[in-house]
PQR file of N, CA, C, O and H, with PARSE charges and radii, in Angstrom:
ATOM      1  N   UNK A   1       0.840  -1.185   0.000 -0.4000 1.5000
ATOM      2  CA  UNK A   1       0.000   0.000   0.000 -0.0000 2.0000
ATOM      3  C   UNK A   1       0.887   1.251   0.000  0.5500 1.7000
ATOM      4  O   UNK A   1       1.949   1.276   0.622 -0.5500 1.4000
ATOM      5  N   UNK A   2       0.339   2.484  -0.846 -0.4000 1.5000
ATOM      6  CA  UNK A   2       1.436   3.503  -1.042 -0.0000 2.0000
ATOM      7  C   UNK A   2       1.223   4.502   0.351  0.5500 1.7000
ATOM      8  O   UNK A   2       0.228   5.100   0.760 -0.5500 1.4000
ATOM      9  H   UNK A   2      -0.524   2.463  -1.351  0.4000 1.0000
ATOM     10  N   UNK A   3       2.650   4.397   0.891 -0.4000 1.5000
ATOM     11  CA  UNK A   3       2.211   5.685   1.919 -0.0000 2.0000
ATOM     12  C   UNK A   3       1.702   7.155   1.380  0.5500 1.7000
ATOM     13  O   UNK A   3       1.831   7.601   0.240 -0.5500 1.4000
ATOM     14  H   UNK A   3       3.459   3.912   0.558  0.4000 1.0000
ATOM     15  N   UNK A   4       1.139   7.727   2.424 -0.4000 1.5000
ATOM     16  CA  UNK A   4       0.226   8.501   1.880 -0.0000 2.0000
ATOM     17  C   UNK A   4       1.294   9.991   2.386  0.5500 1.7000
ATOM     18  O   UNK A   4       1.965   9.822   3.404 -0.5500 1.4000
ATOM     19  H   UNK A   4       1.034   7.364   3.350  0.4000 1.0000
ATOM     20  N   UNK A   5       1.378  11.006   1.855 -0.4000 1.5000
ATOM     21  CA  UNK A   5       2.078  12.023   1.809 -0.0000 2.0000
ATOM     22  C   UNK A   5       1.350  13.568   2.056  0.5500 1.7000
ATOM     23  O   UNK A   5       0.503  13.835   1.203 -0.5500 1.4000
ATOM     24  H   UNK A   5       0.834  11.143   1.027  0.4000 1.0000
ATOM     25  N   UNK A   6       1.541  14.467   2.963 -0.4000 1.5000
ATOM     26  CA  UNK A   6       1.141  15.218   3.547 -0.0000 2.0000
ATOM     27  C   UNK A   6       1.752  16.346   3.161  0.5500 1.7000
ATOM     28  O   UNK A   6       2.613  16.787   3.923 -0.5500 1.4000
ATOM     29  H   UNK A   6       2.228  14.250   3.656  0.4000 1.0000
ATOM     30  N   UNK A   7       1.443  17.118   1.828 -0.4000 1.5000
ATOM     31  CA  UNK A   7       2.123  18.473   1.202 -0.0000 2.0000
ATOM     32  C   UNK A   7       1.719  19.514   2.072  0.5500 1.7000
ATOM     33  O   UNK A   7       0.568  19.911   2.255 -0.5500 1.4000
ATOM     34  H   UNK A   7       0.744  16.759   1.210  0.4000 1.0000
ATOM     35  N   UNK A   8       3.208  20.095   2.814 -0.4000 1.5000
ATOM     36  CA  UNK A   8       2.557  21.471   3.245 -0.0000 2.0000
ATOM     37  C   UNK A   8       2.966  22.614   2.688  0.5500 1.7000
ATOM     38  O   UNK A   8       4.185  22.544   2.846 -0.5500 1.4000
ATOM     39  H   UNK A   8       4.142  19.772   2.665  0.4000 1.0000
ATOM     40  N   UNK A   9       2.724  23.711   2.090 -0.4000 1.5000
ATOM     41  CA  UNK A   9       3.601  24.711   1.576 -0.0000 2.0000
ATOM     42  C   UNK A   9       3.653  25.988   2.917  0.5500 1.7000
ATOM     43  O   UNK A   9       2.621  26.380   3.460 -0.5500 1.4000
ATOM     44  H   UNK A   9       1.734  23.767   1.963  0.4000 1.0000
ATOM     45  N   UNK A  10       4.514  26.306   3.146 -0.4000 1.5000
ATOM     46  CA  UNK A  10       5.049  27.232   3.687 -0.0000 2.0000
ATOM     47  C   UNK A  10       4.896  28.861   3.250  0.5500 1.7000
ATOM     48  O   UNK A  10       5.088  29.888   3.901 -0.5500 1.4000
ATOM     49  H   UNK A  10       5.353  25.987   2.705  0.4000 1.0000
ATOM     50  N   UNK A  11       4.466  28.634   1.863 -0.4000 1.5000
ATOM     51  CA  UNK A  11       4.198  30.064   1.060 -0.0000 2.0000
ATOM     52  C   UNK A  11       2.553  30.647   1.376  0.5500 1.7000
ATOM     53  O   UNK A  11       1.602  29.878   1.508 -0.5500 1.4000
ATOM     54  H   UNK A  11       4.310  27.799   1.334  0.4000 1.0000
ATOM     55  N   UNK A  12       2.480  31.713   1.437 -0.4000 1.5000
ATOM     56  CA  UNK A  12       1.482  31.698   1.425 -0.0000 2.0000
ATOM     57  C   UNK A  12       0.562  32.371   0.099  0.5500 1.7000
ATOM     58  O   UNK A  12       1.262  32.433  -0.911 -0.5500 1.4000
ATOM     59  H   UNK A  12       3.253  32.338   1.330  0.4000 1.0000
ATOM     60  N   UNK A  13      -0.333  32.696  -0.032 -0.4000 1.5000
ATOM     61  CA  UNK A  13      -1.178  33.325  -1.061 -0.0000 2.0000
ATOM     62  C   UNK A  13      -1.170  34.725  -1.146  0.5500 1.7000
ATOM     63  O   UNK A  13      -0.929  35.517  -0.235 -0.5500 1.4000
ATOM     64  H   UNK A  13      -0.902  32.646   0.789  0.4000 1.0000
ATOM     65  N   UNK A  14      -1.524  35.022  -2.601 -0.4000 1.5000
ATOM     66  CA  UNK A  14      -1.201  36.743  -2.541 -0.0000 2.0000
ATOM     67  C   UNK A  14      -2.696  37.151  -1.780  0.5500 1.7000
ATOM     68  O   UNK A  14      -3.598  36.315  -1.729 -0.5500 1.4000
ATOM     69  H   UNK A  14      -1.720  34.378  -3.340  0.4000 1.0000
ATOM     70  N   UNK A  15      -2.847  38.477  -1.220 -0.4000 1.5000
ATOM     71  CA  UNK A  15      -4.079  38.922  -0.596 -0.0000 2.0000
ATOM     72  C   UNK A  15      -4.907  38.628  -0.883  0.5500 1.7000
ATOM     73  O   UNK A  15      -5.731  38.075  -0.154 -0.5500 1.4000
ATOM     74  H   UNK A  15      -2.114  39.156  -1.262  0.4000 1.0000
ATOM     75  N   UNK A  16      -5.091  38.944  -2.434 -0.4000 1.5000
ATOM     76  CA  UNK A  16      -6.657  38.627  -3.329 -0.0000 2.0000
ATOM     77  C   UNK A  16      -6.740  37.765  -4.047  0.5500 1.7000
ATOM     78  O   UNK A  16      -7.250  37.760  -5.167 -0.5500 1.4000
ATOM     79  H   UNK A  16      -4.422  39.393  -3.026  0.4000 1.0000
ATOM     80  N   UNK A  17      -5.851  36.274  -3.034 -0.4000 1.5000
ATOM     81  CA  UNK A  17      -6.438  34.678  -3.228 -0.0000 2.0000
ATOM     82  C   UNK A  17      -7.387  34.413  -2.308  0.5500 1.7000
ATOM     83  O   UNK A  17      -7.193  34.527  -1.098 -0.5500 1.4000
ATOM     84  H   UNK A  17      -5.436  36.278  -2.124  0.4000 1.0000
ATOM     85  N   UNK A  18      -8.494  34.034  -2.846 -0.4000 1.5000
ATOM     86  CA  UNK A  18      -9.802  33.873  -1.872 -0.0000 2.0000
ATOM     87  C   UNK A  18     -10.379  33.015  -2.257  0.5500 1.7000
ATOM     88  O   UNK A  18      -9.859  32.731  -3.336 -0.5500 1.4000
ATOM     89  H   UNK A  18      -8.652  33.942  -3.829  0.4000 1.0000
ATOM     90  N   UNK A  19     -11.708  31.933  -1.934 -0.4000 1.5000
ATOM     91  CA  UNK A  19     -12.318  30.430  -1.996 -0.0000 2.0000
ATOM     92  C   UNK A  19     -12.872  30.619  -3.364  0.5500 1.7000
ATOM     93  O   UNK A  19     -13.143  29.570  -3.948 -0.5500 1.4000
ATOM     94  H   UNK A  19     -12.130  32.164  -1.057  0.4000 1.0000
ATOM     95  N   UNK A  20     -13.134  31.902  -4.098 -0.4000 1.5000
ATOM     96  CA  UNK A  20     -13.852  31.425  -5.659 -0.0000 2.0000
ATOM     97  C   UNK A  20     -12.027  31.328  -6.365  0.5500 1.7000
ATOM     98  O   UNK A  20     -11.782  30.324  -7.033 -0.5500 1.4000
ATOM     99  H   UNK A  20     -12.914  32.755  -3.624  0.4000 1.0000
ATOM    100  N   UNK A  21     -11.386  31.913  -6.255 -0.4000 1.5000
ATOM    101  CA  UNK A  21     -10.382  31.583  -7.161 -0.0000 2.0000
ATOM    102  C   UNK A  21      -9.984  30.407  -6.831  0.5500 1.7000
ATOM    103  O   UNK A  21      -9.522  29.781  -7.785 -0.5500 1.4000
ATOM    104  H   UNK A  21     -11.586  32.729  -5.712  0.4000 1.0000
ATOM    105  N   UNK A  22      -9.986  29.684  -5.519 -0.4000 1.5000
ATOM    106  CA  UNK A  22      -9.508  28.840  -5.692 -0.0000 2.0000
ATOM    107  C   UNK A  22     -10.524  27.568  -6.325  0.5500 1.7000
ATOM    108  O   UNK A  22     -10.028  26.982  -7.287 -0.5500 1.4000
ATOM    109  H   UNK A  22     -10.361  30.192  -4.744  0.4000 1.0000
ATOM    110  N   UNK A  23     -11.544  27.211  -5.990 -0.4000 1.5000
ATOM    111  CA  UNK A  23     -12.576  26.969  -6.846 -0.0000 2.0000
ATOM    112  C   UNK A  23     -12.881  26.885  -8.296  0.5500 1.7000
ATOM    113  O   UNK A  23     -13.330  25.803  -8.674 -0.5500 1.4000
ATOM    114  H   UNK A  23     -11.947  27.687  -5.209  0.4000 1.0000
ATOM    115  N   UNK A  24     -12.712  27.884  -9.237 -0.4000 1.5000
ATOM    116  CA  UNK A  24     -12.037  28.035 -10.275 -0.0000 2.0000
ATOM    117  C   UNK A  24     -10.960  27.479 -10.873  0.5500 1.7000
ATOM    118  O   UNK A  24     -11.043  27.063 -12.029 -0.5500 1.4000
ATOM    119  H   UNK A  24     -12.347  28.763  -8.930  0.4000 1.0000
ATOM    120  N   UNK A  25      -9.703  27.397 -10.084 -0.4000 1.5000
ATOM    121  CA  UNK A  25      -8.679  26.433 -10.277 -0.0000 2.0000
ATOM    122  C   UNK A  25      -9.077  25.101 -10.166  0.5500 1.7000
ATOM    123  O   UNK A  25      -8.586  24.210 -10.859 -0.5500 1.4000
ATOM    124  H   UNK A  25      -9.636  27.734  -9.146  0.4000 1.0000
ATOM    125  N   UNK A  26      -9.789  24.954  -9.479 -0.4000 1.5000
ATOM    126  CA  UNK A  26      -9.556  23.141  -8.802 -0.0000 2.0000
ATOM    127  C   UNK A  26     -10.475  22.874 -10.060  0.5500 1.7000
ATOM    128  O   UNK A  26     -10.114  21.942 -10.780 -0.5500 1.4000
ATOM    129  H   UNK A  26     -10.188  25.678  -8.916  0.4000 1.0000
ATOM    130  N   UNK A  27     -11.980  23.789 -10.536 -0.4000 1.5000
ATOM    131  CA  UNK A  27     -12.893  23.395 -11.804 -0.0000 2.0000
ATOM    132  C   UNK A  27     -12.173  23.107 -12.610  0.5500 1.7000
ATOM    133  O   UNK A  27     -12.224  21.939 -12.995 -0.5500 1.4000
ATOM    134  H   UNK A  27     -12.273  24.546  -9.952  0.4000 1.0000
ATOM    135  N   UNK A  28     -11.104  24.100 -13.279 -0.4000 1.5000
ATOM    136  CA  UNK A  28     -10.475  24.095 -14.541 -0.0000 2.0000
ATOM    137  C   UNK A  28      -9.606  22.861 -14.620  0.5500 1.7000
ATOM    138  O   UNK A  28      -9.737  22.122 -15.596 -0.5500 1.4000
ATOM    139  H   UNK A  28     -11.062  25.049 -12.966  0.4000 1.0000
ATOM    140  N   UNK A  29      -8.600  22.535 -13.533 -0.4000 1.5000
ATOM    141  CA  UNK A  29      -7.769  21.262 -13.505 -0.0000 2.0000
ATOM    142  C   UNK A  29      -8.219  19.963 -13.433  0.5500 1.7000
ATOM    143  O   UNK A  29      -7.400  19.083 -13.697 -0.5500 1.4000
ATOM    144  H   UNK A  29      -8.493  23.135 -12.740  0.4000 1.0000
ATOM    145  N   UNK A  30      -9.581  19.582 -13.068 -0.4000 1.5000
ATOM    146  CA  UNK A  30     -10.554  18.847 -13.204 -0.0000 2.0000
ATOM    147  C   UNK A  30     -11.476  18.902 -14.403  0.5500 1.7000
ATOM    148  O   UNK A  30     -12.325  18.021 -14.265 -0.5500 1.4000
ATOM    149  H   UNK A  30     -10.246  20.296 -12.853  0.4000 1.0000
ATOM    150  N   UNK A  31     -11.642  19.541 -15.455 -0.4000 1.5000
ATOM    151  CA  UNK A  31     -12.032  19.648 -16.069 -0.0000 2.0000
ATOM    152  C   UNK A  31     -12.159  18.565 -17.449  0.5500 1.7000
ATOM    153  O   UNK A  31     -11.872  19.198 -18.465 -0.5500 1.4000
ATOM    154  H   UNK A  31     -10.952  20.257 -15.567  0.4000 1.0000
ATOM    155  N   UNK A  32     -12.387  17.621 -17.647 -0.4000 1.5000
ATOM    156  CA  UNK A  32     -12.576  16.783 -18.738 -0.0000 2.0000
ATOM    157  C   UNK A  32     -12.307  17.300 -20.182  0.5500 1.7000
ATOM    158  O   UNK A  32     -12.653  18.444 -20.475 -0.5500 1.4000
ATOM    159  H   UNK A  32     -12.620  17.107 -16.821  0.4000 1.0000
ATOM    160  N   UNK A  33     -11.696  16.486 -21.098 -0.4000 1.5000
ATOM    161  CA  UNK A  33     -11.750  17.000 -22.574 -0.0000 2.0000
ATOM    162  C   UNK A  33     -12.722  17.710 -22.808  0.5500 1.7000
ATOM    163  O   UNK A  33     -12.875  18.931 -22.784 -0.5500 1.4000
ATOM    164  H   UNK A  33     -11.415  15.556 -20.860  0.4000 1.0000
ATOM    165  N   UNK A  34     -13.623  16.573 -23.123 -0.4000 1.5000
ATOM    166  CA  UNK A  34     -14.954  17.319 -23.492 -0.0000 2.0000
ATOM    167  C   UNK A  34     -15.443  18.561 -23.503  0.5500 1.7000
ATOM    168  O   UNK A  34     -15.808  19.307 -24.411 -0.5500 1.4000
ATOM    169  H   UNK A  34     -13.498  15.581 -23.143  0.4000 1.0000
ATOM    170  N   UNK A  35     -15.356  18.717 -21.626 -0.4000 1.5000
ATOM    171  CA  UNK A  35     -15.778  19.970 -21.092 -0.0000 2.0000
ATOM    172  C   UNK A  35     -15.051  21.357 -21.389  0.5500 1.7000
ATOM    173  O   UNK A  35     -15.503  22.500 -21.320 -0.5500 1.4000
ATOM    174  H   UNK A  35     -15.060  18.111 -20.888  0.4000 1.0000
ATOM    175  N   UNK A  36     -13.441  20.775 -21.838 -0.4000 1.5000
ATOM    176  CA  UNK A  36     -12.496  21.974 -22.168 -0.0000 2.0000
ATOM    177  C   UNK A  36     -12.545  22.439 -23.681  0.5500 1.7000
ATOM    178  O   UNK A  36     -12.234  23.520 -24.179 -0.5500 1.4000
ATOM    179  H   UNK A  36     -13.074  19.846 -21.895  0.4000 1.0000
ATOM    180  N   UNK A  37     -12.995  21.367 -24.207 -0.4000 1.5000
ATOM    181  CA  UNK A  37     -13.597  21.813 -25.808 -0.0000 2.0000
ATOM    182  C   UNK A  37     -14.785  22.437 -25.773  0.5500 1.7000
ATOM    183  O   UNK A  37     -14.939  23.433 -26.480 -0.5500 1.4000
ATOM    184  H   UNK A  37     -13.247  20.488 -23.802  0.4000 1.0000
ATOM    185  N   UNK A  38     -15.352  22.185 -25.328 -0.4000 1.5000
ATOM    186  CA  UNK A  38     -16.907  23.346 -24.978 -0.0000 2.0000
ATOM    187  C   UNK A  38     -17.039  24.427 -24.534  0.5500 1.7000
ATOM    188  O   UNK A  38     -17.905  25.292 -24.670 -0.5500 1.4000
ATOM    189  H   UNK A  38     -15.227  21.376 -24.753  0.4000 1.0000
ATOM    190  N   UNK A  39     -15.494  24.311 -23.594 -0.4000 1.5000
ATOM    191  CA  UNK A  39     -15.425  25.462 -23.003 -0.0000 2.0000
ATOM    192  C   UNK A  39     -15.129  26.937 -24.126  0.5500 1.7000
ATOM    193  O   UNK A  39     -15.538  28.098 -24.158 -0.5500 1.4000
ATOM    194  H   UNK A  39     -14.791  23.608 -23.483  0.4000 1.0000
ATOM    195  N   UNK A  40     -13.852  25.783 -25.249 -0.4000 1.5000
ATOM    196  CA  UNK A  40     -12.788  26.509 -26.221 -0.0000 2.0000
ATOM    197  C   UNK A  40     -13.768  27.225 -27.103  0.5500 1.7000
ATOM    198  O   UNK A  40     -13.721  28.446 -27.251 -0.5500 1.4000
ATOM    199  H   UNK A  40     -13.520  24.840 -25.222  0.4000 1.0000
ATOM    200  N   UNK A  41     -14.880  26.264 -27.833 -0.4000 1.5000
ATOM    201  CA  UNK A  41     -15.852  26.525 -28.818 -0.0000 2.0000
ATOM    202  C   UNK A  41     -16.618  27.874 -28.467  0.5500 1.7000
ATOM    203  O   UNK A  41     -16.584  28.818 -29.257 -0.5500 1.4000
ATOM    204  H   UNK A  41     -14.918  25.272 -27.713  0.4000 1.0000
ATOM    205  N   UNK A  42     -17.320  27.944 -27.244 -0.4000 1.5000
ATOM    206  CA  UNK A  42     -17.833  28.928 -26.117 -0.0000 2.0000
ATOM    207  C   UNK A  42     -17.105  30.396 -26.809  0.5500 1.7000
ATOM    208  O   UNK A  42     -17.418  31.326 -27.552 -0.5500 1.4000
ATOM    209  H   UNK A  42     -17.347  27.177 -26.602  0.4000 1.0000
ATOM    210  N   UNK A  43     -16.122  29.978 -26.143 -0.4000 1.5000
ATOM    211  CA  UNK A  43     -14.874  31.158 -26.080 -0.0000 2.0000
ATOM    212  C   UNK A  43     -14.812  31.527 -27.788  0.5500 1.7000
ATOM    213  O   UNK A  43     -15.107  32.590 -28.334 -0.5500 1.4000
ATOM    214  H   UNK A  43     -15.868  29.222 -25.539  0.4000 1.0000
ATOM    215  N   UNK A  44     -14.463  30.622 -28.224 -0.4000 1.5000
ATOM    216  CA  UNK A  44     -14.618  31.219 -30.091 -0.0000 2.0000
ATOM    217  C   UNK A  44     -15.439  31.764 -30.391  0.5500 1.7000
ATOM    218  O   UNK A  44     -15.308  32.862 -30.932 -0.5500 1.4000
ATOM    219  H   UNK A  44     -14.224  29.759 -27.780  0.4000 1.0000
ATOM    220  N   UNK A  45     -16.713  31.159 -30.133 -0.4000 1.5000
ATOM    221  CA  UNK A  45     -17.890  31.701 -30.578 -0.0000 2.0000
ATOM    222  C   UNK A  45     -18.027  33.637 -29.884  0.5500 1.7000
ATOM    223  O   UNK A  45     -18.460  34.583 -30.541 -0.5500 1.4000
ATOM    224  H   UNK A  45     -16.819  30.267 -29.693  0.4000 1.0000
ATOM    225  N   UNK A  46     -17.627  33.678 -28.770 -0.4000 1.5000
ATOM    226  CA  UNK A  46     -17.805  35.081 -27.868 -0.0000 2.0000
ATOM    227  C   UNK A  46     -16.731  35.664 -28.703  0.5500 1.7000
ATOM    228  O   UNK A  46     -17.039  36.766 -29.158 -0.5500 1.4000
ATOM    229  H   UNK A  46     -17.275  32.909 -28.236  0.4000 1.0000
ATOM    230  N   UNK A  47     -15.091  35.062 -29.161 -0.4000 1.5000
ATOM    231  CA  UNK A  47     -14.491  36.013 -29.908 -0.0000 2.0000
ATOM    232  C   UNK A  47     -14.901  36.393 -31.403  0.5500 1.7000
ATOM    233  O   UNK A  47     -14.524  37.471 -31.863 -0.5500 1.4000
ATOM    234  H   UNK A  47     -14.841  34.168 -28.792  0.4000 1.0000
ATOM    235  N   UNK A  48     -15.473  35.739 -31.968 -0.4000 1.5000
ATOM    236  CA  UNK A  48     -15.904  36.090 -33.245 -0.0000 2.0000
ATOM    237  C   UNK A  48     -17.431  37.145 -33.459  0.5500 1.7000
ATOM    238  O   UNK A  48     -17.562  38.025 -34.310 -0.5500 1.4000
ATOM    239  H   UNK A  48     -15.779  34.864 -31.594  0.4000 1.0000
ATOM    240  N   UNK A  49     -18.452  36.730 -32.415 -0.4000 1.5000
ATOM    241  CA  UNK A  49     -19.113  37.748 -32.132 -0.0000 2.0000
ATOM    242  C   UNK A  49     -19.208  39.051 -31.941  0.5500 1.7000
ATOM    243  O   UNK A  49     -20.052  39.845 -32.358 -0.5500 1.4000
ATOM    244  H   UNK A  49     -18.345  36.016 -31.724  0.4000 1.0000
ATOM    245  N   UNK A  50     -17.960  39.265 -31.051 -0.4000 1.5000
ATOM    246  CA  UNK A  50     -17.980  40.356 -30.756 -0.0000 2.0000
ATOM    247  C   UNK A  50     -16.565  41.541 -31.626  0.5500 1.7000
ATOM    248  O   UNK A  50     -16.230  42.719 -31.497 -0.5500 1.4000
ATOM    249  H   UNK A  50     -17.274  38.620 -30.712  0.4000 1.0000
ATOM    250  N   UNK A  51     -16.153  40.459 -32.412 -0.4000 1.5000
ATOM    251  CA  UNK A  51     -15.054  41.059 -33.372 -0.0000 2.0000
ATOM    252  C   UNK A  51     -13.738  41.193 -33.016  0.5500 1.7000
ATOM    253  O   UNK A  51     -12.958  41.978 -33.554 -0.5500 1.4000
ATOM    254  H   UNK A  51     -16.426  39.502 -32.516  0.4000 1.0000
ATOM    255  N   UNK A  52     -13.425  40.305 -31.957 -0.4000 1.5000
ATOM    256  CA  UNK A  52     -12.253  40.142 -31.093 -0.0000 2.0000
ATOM    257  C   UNK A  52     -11.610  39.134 -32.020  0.5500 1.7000
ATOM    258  O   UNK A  52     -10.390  39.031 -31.884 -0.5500 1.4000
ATOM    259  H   UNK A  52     -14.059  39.667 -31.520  0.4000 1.0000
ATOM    260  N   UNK A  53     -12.209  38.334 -32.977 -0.4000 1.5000
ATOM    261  CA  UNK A  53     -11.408  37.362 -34.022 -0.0000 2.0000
ATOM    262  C   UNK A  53     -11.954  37.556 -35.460  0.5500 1.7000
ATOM    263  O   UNK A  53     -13.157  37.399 -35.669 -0.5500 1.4000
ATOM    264  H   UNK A  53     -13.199  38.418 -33.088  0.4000 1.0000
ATOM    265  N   UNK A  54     -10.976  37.942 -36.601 -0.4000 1.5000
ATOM    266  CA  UNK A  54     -11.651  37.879 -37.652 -0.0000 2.0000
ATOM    267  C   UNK A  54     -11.810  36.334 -38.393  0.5500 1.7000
ATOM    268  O   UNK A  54     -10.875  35.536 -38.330 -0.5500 1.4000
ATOM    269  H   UNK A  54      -9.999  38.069 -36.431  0.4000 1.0000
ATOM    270  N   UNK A  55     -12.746  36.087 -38.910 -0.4000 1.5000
ATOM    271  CA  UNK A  55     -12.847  35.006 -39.134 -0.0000 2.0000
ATOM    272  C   UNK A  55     -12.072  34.738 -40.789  0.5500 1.7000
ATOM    273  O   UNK A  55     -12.059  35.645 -41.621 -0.5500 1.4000
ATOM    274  H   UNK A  55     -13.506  36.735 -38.961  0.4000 1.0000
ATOM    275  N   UNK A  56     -11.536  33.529 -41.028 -0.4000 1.5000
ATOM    276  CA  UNK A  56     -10.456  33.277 -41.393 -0.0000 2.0000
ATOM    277  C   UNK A  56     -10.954  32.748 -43.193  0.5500 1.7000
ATOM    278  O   UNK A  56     -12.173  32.589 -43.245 -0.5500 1.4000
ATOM    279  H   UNK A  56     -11.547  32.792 -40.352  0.4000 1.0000
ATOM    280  N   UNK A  57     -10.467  32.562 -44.134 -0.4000 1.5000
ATOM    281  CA  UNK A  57     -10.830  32.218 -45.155 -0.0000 2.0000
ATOM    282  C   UNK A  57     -10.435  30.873 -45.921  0.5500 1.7000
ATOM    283  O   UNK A  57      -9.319  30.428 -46.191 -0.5500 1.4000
ATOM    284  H   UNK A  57      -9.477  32.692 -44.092  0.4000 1.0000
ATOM    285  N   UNK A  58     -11.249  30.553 -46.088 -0.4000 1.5000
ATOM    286  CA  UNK A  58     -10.577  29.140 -46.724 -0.0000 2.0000
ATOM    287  C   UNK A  58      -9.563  29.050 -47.619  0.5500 1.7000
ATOM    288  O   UNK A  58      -9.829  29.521 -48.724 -0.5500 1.4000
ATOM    289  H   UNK A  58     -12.155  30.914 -45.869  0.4000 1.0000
ATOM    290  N   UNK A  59      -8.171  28.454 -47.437 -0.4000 1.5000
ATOM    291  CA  UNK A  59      -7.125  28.355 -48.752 -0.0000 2.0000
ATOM    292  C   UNK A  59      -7.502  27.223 -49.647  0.5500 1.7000
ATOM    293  O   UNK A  59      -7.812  26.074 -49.330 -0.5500 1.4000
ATOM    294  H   UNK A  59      -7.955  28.071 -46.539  0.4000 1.0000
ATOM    295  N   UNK A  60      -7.425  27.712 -50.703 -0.4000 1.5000
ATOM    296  CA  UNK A  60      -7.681  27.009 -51.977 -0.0000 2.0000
ATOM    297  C   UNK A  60      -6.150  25.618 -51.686  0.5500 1.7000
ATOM    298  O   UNK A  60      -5.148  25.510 -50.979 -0.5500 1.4000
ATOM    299  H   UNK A  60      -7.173  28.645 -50.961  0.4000 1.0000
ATOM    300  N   UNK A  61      -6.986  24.708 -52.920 -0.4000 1.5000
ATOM    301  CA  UNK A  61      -5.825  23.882 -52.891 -0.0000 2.0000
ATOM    302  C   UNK A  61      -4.462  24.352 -52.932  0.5500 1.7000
ATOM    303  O   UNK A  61      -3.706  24.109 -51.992 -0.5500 1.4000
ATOM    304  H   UNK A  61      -7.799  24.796 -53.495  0.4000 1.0000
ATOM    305  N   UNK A  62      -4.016  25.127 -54.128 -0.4000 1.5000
ATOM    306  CA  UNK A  62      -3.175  25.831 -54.588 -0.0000 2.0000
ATOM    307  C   UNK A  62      -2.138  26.237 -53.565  0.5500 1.7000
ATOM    308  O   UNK A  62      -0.947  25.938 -53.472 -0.5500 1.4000
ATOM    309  H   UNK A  62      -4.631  25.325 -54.892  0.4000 1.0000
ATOM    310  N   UNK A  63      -2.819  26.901 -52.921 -0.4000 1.5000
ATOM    311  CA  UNK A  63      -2.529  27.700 -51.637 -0.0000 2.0000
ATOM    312  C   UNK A  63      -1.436  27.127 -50.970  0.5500 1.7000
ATOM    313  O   UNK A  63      -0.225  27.304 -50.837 -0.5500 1.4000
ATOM    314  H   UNK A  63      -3.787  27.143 -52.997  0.4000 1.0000
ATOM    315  N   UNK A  64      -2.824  25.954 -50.399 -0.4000 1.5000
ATOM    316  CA  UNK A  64      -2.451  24.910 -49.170 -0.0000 2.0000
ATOM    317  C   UNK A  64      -1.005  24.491 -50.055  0.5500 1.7000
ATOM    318  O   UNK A  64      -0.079  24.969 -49.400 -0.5500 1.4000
ATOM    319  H   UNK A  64      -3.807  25.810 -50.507  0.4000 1.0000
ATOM    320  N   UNK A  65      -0.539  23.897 -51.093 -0.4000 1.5000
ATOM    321  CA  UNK A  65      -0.006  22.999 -51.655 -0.0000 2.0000
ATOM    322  C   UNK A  65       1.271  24.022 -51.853  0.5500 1.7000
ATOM    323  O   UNK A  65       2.426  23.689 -51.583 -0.5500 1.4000
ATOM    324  H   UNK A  65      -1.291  23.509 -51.626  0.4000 1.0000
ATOM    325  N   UNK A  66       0.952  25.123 -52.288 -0.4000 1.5000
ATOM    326  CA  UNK A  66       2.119  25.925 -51.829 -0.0000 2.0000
ATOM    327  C   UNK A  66       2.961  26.535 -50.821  0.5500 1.7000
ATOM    328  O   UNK A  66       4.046  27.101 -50.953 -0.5500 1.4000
ATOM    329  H   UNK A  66       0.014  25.393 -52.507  0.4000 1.0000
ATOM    330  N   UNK A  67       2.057  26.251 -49.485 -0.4000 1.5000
ATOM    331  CA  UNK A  67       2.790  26.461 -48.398 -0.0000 2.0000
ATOM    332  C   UNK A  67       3.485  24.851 -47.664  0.5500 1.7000
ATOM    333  O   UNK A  67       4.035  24.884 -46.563 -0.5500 1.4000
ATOM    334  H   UNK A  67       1.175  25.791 -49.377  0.4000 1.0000
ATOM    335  N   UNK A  68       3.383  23.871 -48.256 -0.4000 1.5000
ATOM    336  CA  UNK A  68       4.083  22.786 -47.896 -0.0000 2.0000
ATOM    337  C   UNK A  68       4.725  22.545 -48.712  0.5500 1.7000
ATOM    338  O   UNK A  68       5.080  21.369 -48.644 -0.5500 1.4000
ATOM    339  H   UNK A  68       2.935  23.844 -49.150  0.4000 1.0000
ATOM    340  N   UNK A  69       5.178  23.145 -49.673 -0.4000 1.5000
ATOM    341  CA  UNK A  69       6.866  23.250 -50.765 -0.0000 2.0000
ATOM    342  C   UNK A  69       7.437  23.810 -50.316  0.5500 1.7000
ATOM    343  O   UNK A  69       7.525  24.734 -51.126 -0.5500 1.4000
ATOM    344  H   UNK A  69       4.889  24.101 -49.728  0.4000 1.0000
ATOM    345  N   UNK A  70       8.112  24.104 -49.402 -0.4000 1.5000
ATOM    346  CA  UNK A  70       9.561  24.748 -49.370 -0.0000 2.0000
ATOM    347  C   UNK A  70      11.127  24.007 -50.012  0.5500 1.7000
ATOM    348  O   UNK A  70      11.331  22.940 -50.590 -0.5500 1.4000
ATOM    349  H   UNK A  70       8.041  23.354 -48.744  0.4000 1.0000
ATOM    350  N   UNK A  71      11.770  24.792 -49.720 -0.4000 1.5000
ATOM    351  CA  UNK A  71      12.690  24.537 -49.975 -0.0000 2.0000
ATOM    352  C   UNK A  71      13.903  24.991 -49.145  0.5500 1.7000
ATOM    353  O   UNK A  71      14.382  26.097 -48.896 -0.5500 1.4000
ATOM    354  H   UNK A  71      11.605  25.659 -49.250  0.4000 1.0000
ATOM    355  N   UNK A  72      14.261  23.582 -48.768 -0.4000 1.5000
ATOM    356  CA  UNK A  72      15.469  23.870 -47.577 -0.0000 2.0000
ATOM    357  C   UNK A  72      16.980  23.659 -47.830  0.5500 1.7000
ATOM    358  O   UNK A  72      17.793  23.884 -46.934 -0.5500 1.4000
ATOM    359  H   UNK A  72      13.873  22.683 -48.970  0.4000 1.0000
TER
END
């Protein structure tokens, strides 16, 4: 059986660490794929709405096919 280990930190928190931030953290690090892609999509959707992202244009074949020729 693995002994069990007792982290203490000695540091403490800046002033305006308080129970929703920490809450917040523990959500986000717990957070499932899924839930972090929903979260991402969310977030796209609010940046493109509001004009915080321009939305992007499709490259033609051409394009695409010319930016994976280089030459090294």
């Amino acid at each position: 059986m693995a002994e069990e280990r007792k982290v203490v930190s000695r540091e403490t928190q800046a002033k305006h660490w308080d129970a929703s931030d920490q809450s917040l953290l523990s959500a986000t690090l717990m957070a499932t794929p899924t839930q972090r892609i929903a979260w991402l999509e969310e977030t796209l959707q609010l940046a493109y709405a509001s004009g915080a992202l321009k939305p992007r244009r499709i490259l033609t074949q051409e394009e695409w096919d010319a930016m994976g020729s280089s030459s090294l």
